[in-house]
N, C-alpha and C positions, 0 to 999 in steps of 0.2 A: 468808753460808751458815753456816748449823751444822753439826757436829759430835756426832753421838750418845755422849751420857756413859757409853755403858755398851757400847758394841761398836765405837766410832771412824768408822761408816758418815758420811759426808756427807751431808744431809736438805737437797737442793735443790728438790725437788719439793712442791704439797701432798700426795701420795700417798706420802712418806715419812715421815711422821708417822703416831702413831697417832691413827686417827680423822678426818685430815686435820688436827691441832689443833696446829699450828704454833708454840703457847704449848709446848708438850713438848720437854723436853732429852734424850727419847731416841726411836729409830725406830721403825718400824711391825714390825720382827723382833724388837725387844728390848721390848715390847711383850703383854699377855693380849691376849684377843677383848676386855674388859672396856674398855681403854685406859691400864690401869695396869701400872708395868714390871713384867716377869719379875723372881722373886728372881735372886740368885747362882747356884744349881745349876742355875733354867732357862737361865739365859743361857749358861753353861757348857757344858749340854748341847748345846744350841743353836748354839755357836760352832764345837764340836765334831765338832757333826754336819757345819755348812759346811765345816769345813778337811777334811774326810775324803772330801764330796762332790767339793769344787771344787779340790782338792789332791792326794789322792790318797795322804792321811796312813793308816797304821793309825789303831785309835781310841787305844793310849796315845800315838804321840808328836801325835796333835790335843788332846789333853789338854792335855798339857804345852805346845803352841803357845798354845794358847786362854788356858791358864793365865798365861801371861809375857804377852801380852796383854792379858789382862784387867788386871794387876797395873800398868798404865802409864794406867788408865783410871780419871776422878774418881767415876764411881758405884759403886766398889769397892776404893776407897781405906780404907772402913773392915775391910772383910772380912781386906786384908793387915796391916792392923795390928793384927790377933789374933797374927797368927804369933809 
């Protein structure tokens, strides 16, 4: 089973992939309609939005969850080493 590089989802399915393309290291949420991943801000926004729906976060501390999250994930490993 994989592992989405870029939001830690589990991609058991072919419908968790984007496209169904099984070759892709990240999920069909982390993902355009295109089949190419979201940048950083979308994912972010996106992460953001789940923790707020599915959690019941305001939107700064989903941020900041989304954020420490992200930062333990390999397709944004270069993003933090701007900081």
């Amino acid at each position: 089973m994989k592992v989405c590089i870029a939001c830690g989802m589990p991609m058991e399915k072919k419908s968790d992939f984007p496209q169904g393309d099984e070759q892709k290291e990240y999920c069909v949420y982390c993902a355009r309609p295109d089949g190419t991943m979201r940048s950083f801000e979308e994912a972010k926004a996106g992460m953001t939005t789940f923790i707020m729906e599915t959690q019941g976060f305001d939107e700064s501390a989903a941020e900041k969850i989304a954020v420490s999250s992200m930062k333990k994930l390999p397709a944004w490993k270069d993003e933090f080493s701007k900081e």
